[in-house]
DOROVEX-60107 format. One record per residue (C-alpha): x, y, z; residue number from 1. Coordinates in pm, whole numbers, plus 50000, padded with zeros to 5 digits. Example, Ala and Ser with C-alpha at 12.3 -4.5 7.8 and 13.67 -1.06 7.14 Angstrom:
// DOROVEX-60107
- east/north/up/resi
- 51230/49550/50780/1
- 51367/49894/50714/2
// end
This chain:
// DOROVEX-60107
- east/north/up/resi
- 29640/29268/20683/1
- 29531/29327/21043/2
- 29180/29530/21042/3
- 29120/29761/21263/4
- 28852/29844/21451/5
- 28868/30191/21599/6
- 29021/30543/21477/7
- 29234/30612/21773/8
- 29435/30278/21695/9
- 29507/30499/21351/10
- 29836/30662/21329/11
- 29857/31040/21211/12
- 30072/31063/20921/13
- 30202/31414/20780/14
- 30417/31320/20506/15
- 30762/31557/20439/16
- 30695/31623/20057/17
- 30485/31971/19971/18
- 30228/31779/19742/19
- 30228/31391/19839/20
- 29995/31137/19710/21
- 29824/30815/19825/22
- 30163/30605/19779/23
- 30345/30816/20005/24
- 30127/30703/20272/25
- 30056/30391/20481/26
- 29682/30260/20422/27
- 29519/30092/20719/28
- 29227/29829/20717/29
- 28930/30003/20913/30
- 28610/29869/20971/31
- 28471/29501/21014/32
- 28542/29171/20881/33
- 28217/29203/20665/34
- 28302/29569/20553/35
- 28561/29763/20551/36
- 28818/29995/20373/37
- 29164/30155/20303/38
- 29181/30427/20553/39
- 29488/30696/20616/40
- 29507/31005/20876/41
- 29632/31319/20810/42
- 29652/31720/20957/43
- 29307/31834/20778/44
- 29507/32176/20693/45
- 29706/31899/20431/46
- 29441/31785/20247/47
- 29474/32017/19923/48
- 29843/31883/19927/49
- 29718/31558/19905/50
- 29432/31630/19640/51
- 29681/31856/19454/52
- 29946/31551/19458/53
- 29658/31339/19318/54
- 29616/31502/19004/55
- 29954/31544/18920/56
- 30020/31171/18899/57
- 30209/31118/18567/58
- 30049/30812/18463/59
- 29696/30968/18509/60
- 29717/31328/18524/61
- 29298/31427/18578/62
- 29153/31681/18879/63
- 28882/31567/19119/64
- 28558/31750/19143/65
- 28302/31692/19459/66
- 28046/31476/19382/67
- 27878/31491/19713/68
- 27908/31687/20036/69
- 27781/31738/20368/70
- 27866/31967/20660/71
- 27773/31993/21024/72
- 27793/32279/21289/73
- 28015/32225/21604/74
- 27797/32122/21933/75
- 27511/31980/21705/76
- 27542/31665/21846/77
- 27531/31547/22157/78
- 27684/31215/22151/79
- 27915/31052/21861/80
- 28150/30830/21759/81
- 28501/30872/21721/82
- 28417/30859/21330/83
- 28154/31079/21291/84
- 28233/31373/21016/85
- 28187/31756/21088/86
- 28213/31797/20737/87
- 28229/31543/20436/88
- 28323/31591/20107/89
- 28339/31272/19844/90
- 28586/31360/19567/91
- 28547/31201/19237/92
- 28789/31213/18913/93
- 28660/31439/18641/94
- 28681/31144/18398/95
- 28380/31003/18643/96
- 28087/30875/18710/97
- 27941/30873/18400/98
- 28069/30710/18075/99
- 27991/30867/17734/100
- 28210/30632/17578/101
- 28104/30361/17357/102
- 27889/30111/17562/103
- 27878/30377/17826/104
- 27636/30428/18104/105
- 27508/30735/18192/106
- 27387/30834/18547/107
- 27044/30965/18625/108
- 26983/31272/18714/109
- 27145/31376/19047/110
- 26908/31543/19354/111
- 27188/31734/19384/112
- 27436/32012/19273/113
- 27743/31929/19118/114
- 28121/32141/19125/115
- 28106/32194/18719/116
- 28410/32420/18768/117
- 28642/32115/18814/118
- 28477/31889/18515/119
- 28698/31760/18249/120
- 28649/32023/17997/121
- 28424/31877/17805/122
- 28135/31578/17850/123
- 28278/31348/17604/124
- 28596/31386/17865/125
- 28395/31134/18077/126
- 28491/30752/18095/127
- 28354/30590/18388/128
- 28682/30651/18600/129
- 28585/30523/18916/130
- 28842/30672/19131/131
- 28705/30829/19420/132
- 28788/30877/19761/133
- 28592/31038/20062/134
- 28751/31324/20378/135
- 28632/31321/20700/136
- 28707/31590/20916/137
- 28659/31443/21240/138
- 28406/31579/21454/139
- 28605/31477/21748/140
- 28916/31561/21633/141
- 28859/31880/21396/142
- 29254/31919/21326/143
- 29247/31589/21195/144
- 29127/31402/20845/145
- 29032/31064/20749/146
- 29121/30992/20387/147
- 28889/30663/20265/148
- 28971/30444/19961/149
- 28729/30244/19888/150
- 28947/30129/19554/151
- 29317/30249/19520/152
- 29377/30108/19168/153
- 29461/30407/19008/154
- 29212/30539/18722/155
- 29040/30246/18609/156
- 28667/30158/18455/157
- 28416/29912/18618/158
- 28601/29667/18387/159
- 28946/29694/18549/160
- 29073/29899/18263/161
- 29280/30200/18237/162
- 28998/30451/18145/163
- 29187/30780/18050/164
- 29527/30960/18053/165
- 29880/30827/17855/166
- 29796/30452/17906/167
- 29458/30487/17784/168
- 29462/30373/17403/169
- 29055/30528/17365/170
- 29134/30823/17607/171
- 28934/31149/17471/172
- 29078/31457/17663/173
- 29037/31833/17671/174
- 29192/31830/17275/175
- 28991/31631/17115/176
- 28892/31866/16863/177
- 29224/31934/16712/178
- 29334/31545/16706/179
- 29334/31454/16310/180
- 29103/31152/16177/181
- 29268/30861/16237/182
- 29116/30572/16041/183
- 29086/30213/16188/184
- 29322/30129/15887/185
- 29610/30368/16004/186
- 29562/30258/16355/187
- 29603/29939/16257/188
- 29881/29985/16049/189
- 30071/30223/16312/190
- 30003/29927/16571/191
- 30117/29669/16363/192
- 30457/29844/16282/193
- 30510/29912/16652/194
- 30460/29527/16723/195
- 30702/29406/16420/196
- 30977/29655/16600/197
- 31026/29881/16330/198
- 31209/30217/16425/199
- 31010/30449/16555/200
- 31102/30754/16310/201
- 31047/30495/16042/202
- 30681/30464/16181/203
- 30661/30833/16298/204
- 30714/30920/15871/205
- 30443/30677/15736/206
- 30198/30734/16043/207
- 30245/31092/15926/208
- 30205/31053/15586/209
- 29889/30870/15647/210
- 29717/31145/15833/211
- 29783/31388/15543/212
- 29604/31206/15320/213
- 29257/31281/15532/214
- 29346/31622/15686/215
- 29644/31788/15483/216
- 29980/31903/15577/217
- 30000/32152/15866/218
- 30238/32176/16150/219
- 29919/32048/16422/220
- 29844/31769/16246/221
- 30213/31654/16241/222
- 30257/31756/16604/223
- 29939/31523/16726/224
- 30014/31281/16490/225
- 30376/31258/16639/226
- 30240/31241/17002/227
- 30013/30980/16852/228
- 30249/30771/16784/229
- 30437/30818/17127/230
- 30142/30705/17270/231
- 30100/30377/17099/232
- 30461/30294/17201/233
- 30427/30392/17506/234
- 30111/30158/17535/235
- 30217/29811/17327/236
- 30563/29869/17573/237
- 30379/29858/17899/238
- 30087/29659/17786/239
- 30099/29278/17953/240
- 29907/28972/17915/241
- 29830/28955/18297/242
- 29558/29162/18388/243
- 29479/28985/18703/244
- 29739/28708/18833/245
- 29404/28509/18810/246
- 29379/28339/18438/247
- 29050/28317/18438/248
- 28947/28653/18598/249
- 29250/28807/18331/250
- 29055/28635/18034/251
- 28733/28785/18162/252
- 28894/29110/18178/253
- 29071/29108/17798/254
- 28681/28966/17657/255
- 28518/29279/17828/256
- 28771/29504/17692/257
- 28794/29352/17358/258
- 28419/29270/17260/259
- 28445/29343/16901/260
- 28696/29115/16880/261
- 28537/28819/17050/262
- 28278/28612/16847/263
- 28198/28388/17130/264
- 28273/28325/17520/265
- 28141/28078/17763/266
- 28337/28079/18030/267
- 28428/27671/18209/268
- 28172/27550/18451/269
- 28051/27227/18588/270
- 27789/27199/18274/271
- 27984/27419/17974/272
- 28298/27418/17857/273
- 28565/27681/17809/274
- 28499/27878/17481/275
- 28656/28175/17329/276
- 28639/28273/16984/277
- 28869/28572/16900/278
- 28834/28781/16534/279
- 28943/29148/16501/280
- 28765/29325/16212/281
- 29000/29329/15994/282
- 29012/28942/15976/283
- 28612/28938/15970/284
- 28679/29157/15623/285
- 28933/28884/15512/286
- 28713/28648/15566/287
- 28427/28772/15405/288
- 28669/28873/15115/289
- 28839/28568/15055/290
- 28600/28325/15169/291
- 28290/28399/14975/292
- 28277/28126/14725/293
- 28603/28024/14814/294
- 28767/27765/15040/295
- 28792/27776/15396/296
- 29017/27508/15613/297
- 29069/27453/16004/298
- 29446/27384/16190/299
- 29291/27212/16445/300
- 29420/27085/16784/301
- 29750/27280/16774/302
- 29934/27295/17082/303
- 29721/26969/17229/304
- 29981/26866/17495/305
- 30148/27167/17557/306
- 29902/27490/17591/307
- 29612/27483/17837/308
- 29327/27477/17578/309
- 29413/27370/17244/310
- 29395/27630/16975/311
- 29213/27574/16609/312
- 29264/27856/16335/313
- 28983/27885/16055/314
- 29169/27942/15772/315
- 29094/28075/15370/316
- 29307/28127/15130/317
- 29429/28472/14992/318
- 29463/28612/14671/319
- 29821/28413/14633/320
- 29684/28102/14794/321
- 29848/28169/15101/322
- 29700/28031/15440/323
- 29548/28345/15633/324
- 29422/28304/15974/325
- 29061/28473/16011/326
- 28964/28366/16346/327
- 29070/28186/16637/328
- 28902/27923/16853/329
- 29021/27818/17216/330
- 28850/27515/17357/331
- 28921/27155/17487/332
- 28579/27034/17374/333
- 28557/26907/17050/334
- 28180/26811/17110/335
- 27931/26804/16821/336
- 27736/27114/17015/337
- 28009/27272/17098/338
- 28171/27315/16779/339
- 27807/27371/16625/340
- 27774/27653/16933/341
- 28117/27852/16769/342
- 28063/27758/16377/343
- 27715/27924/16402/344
- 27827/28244/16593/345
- 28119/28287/16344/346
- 27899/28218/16037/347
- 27633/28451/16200/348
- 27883/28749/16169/349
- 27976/28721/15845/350
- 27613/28682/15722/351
- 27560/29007/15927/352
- 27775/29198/15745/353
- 27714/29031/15393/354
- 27369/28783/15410/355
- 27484/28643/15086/356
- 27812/28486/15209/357
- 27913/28132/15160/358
- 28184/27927/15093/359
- 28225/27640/14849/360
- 28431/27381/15077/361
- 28579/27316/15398/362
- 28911/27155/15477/363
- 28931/26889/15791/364
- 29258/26820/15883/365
- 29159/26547/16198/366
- 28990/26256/16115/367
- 28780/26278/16425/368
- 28694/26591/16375/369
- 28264/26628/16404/370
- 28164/26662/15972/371
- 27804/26733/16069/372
- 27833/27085/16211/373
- 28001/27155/15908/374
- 27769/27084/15642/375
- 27484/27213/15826/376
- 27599/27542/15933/377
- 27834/27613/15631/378
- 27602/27466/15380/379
- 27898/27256/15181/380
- 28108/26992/15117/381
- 28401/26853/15323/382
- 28767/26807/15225/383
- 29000/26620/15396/384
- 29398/26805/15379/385
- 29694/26517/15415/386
- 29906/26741/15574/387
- 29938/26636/15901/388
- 29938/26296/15826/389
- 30263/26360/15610/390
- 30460/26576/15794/391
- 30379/26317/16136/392
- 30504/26058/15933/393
- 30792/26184/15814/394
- 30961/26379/16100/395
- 30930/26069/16328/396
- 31112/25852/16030/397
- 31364/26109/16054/398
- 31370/26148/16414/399
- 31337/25782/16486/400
- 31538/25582/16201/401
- 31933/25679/16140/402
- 32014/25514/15799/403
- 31922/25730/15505/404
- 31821/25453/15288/405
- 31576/25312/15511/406
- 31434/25644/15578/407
- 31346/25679/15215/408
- 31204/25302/15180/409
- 30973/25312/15514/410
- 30852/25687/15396/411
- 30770/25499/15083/412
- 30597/25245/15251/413
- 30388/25491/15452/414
- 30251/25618/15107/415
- 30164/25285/14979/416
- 29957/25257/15282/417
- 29753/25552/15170/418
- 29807/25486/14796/419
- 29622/25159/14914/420
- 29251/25312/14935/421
- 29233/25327/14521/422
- 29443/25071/14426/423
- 29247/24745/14508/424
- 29457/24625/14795/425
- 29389/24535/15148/426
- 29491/24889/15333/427
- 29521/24612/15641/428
- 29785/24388/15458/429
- 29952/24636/15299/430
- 30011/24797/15696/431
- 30114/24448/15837/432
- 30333/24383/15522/433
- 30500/24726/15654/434
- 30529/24649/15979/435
- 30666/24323/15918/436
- 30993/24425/15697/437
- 31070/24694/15895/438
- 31037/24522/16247/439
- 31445/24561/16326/440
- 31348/24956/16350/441
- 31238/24900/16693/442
- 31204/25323/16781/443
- 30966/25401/16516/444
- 30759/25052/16534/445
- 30680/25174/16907/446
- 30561/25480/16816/447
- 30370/25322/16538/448
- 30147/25096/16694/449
- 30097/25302/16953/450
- 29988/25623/16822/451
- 29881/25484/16503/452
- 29782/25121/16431/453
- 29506/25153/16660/454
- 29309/25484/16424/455
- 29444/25375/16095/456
- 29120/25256/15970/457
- 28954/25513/16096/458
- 29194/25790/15919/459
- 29166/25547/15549/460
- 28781/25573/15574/461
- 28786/25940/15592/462
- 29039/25968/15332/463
- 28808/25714/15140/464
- 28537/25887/15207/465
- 28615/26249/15161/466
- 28762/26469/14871/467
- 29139/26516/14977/468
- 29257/26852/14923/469
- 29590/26948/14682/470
- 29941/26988/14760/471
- 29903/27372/14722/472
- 29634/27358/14982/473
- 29813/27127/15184/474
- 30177/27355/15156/475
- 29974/27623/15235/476
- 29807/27539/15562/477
- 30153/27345/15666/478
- 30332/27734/15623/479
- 30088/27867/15886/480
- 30121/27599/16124/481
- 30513/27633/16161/482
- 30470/28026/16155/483
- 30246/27989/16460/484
- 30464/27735/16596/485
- 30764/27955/16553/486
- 30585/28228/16768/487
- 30435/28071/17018/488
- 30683/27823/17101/489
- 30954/28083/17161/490
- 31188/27920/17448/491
- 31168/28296/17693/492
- 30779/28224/17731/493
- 30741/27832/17754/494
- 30669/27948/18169/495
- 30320/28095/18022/496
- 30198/27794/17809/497
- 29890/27723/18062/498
- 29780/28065/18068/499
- 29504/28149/17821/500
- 29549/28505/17813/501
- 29927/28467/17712/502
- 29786/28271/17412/503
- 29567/28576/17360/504
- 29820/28817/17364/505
- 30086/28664/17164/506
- 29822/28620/16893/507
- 29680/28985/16862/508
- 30040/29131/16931/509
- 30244/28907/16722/510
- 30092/28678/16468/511
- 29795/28917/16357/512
- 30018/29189/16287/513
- 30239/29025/16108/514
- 29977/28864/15894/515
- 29793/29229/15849/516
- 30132/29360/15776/517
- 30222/29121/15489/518
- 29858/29149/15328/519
- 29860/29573/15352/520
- 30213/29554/15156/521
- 30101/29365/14913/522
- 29756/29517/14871/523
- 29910/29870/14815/524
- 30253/29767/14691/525
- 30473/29931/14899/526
- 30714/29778/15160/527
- 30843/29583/14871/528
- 31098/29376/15104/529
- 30828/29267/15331/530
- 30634/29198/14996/531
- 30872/28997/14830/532
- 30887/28794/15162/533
- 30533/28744/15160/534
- 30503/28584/14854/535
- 30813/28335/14845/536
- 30650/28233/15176/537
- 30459/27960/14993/538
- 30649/27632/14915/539
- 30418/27598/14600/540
- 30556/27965/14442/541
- 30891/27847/14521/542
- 30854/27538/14306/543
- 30711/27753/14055/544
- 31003/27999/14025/545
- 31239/27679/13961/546
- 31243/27615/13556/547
- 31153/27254/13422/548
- 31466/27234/13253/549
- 31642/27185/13642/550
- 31441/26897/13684/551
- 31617/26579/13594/552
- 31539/26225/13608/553
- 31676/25883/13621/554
- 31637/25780/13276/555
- 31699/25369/13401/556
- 31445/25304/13645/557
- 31307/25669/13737/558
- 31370/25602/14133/559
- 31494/25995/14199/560
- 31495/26317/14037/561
- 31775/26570/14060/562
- 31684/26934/14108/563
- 31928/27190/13994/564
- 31981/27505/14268/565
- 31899/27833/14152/566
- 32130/28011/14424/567
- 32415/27739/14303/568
- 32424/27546/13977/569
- 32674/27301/14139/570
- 32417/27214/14378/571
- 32197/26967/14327/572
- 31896/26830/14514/573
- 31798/26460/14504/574
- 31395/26351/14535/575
- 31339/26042/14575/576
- 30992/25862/14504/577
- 30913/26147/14256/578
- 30546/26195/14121/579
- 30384/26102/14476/580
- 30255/26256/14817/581
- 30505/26103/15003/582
- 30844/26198/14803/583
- 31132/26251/15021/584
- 31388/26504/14948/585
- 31758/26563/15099/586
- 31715/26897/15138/587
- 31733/27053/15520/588
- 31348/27203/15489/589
- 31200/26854/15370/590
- 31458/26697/15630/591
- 31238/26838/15881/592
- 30939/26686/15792/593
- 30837/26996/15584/594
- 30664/26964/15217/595
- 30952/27143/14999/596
- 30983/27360/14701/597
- 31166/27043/14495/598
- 30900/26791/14576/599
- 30617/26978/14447/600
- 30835/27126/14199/601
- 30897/26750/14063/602
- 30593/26674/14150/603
- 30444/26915/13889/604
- 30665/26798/13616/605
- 30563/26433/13660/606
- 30219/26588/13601/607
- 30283/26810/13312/608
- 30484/26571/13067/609
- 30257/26280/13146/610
- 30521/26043/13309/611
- 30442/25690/13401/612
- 30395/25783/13773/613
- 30084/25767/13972/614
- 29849/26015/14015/615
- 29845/26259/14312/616
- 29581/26112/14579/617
- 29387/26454/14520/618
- 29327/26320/14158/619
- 29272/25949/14242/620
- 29036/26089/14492/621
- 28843/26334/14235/622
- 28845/26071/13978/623
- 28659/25842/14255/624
- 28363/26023/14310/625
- 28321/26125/13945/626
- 28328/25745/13872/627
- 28066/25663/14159/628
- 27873/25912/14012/629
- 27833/25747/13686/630
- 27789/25387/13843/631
- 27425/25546/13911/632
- 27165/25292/13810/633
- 27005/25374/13453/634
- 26673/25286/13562/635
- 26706/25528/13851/636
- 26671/25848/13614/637
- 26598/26109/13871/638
- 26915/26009/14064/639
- 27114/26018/13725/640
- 27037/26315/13626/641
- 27090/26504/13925/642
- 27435/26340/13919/643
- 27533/26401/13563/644
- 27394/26820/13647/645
- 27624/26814/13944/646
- 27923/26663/13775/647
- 27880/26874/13469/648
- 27898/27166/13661/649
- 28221/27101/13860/650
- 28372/26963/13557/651
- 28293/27299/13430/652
- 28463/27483/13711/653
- 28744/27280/13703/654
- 28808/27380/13357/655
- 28801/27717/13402/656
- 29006/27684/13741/657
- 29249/27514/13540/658
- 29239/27761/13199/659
- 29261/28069/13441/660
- 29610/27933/13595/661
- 29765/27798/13259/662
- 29680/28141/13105/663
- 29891/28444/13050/664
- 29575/28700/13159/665
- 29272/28736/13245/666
- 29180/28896/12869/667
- 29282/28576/12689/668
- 29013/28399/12877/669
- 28754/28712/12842/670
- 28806/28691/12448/671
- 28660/28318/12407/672
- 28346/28391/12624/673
- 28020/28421/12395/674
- 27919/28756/12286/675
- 27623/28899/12499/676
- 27472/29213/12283/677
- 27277/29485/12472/678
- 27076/29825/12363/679
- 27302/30096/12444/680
- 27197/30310/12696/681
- 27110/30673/12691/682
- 27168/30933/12888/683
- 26979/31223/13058/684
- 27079/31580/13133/685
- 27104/31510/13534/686
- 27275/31175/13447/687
- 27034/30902/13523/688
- 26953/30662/13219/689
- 26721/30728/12990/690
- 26346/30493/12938/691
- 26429/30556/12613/692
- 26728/30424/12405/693
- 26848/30563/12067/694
- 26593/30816/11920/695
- 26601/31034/11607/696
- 26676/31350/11681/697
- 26332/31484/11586/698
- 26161/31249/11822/699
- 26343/31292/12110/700
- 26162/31634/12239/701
- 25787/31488/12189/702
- 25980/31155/12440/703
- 26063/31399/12688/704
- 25689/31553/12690/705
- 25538/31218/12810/706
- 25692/31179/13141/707
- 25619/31548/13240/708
- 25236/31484/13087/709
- 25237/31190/13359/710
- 25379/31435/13637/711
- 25068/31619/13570/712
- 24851/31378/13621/713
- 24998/31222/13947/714
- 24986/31582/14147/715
- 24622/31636/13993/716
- 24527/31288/14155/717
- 24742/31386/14458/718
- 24514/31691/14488/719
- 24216/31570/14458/720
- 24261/31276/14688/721
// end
């Protein structure tokens, strides 16, 4: 836009309406090329039309009070510009300067007086609006006005952020003080229904409900919690993930507005790379909850070719063994002190809510993943998860290789490969023995060797060298990976793949929700659709609703199993390869290179009656290291017996792992623990325990005399001190 340089080049403009605002008129550039601003002219006897039309904006209704003014007498000077002011008034919103919100600044004090008539009605009101604009009535031209805008974006923080009024999720106005307690767990439930598209009077009810519980049933609390509620919609409706058409200036906007939420930022430069770390509260409580002495996995490099920064989820498992997302990393660096720079600031907030948090493993899923960062900021042992490996594996045999039979002969194969590590073989041969007989199937053999061949032996040695993780493990962190695939790969937003703050958004408006959704139904029971959902979610719980009596094998050679449907006896499901990793069933889920409910369902069987099949690799890979452990040297006896303490323990925990699943309840277990007697406690008359425990009756008074006696003696020394 042209600037201009002098007021008379200005046109007058005295719009129709009785109250107009700054959108009916036409701003003009005034000033120079190193300063200047958004300048309008109107008739000074319309400028109460215009600051009248100002407030009443629907979107932020607020009034303006005058921050600062200054006024001169006619004649008093005796040469000027054509800009010079006879009087001057700058108008501020009444949500402005200062900011008594949280992280607020507050102004010093002024040197001057203030219009406290038109405050917001109370100082709490104030949110750092900086929305202000200045009038000039022209000392030259006294009929005329010069309306400055230094900043037209309407309403907003230093931040860029709507700061008060109906799009203002924190906006405090002049009813505050009637607004019920709203907890951060109804917000978050209200939010997350509004996201999932449930009906609004469905919400409206519950939201309601809710509120009652804290501030009881009366027709103000319904009527705020109702306009509550129309608020939220309103906001999650209009809210976008472009802030600024800039990425990088929008991500910089979200991280200032959502600081509790970030664990870590460093924004791309020619020495650091991009980092963002994202984790609301309620997953920090998740994954203090679930992850103390627990398990904790990564799904790491998601989105790798398609999204602008890959994204890895940190992972633990819930009280069904579900996969539940507890924090978010974006970042193309995979650097050991880069990852060491995000594991210690996550770590660092959980330990700052509970210092005696720790987990008891954590679950790679990349083989070039960095393993030191790991065990020295987490303070444990590594596992390696299969998954990917698998599901790679099989949907390009699918994808790539059109005859059935060879499909379930290469997939095979592909296990042996694996299988290889504990049985003796060559992992090499066994590979070029593969490659070899299956040479005519040109389409996979390309994408073989060239995605493959050339970090096999680099993926064996960290399966060799690593404790693999189970199927359950494995099912579970496959379910989250095609949940998050199913969300973010949804064909009306593959335009906003290499924006970051689209990733952002879909993830706190879309896949955290959900997840908080399923967890809160299940926590309190209610919801019992969304419940039941939840929990058939896992592949492994589906196996375990199908009976052993569905299962059925080939008695000749035991090449397949047949698994009876529930839904429809006269369906049947064939696995083939049963009692290994790499089984292959016919069913459409496994057909997509998925782990299904009748491989691990056959899978279990195998296990449980003892059949002459191999062992999973998790076992061949536990029963490893317990073997290298007793290959210890006898004459080193130090080594030894550190060895046998550390086996003996996790055999022990092992056993009670597997006791607590096989068992019926928790009180079948409690019943076979050793008997640990204690001296019953007594009790005192202001119900603190009593020093002493189970007194005669005609001993107990002359008890209660020494303490006092003591009493005594303490204020006497008090005194005379």
């Amino acid at each position: 836009m042209e600037i201009i340089e002098s007021i008379e080049d200005i046109r007058l403009q005295n719009p129709p309406e009785e109250e107009f605002t700054s959108a009916h008129l036409t701003w003009t550039k005034y000033g120079t090329s190193e300063h200047h601003d958004d300048v309008a002219l109107i008739p000074y006897d319309r400028v109460d039309s215009f600051i009248i039309g100002e407030c009443s904006i629907a979107e932020c209704p607020t009034r303006f009070h005058i921050e600062k003014g200054k006024k001169r007498d006619r004649g008093s000077l005796t040469s000027y510009e054509n800009d010079e002011y006879l009087e001057y008034r700058l108008y501020w919103c009444s949500f402005g300067p200062e900011n008594y919100g949280e992280g607020g600044e507050i102004l010093p004090s002024r040197r001057y007086r203030i219009n406290t008539r038109n405050r917001a009605a109370r100082p709490q009101s104030m949110r750092g609006c900086t929305c202000h604009f200045i009038v000039k009535r022209l000392y030259a031209r006294p009929s005329a006005a010069l309306l400055i805008y230094n900043d037209r974006r309407q309403h907003v923080n230093k931040s860029g952020f709507v700061c008060h009024g109906p799009l203002d999720r924190d906006a405090i106005g002049p009813g505050a003080k009637t607004v019920p307690y709203i907890c951060d767990e109804i917000q978050q439930q209200t939010m997350a229904l509004i996201y999932l598209g449930i009906p609004e009077e469905n919400i409206l009810q519950n939201h309601i409900e809710s509120v009652q519980r804290y501030c009881g049933s009366n027709s103000k609390v319904t009527m705020s919690a109702s306009e509550y509620v129309r608020k939220m919609g309103l906001i999650i409706r209009r809210s976008t993930h472009e802030l600024d058409l800039d990425d990088q200036v929008s991500i910089k906007l979200w991280v200032e507005k959502n600081k509790k939420s970030t664990f870590i930022y460093q924004d791309a430069s020619d020495t650091d790379s991009f980092i963002l770390g994202i984790q609301t509260e309620w997953q920090l409580q998740q994954m203090i909850r679930f992850g103390h002495h627990s398990l904790m996995a990564a799904d790491s490099t998601f989105g790798i070719k398609k999204l602008k920064y890959p994204l890895c989820t940190l992972l633990v498992f819930d009280s069904r063994h579900h996969a539940l997302p507890v924090a978010w990393v974006i970042t193309r660096s995979f650097a050991k002190q880069d990852v060491s720079k995000w594991m210690k600031a996550l770590v660092d907030r959980a330990r700052s809510v509970d210092s005696a948090w720790n987990i008891n493993g954590f679950m790679i899923d990349d083989a070039a993943a960095e393993v030191d960062p790991i065990r020295e900021i987490f303070c444990c042992p590594v596992l390696f998860s299969l998954w990917r490996v698998r599901r790679s594996w099989l949907r390009n045999v699918i994808k790539k290789c059109y005859n059935i039979e060879v499909q379930r002969e290469m997939f095979k194969r592909l296990g042996r490969i694996v299988y290889s590590i504990w049985g003796g073989v060559d992992s090499v041969d066994v590979m070029e023995e593969f490659i070899q007989d299956f040479v005519d199937q040109t389409s996979f053999m390309k994408y073989f060797k060239a995605c493959w061949v050339p970090k096999i032996e680099m993926w064996l040695t960290t399966m060799r060298s690593l404790p693999l993780a189970s199927q359950e493990a494995c099912g579970a962190i496959e379910g989250y990976h095609l949940k998050l695939k199913h969300i973010l790969y949804d064909d009306s937003h593959l335009g906003s793949l290499q924006r970051v703050d689209w990733l952002v958004h879909k993830l706190n408006t879309e896949l955290h929700p959900s997840y908080w959704f399923d967890r809160y139904a299940d926590d309190i029971d209610s919801f019992q659709s969304v419940k039941a959902d939840y929990i058939a979610s896992s592949s492994w719980h589906r196996a375990s609703q199908i009976p052993e009596s569905a299962v059925i094998f080939d008695d000749k050679d035991r090449l397949f199993a047949k698994v009876i449907s529930q839904k429809d006896p006269s369906q049947t499901h064939i696995v083939w390869n049963p009692g290994s990793d790499f089984s292959l069933c016919d069913c459409s889920w496994s057909l997509q290179g998925n782990l299904c409910k009748h491989v691990i369902k056959v899978n279990m069987v195998c296990s449980n009656n003892g059949r002459d099949n191999q062992p999973s690799m998790s076992f061949q890979s536990f029963r490893s290291i317990i073997l290298s452990l007793w290959q210890k040297p006898m004459d080193d006896s130090v080594a030894l017996d550190q060895s046998l303490a550390w086996a003996n323990q996790m055999l022990n925990q092992v056993q009670r792992s597997v006791e607590l699943d096989s068992s019926n309840g928790v009180s079948n277990i409690v019943k076979k623990l050793p008997l640990k007697w204690t001296a019953k406690k007594g009790r005192t008359s202001i119900g603190h325990p009593s020093s002493v425990l189970g007194l005669p009756a005609h001993l107990k008074r002359s008890s209660r005399s020494v303490p006092m006696k003591r009493n005594g003696q303490k204020k006497r020394l008090t005194m005379l001190s």
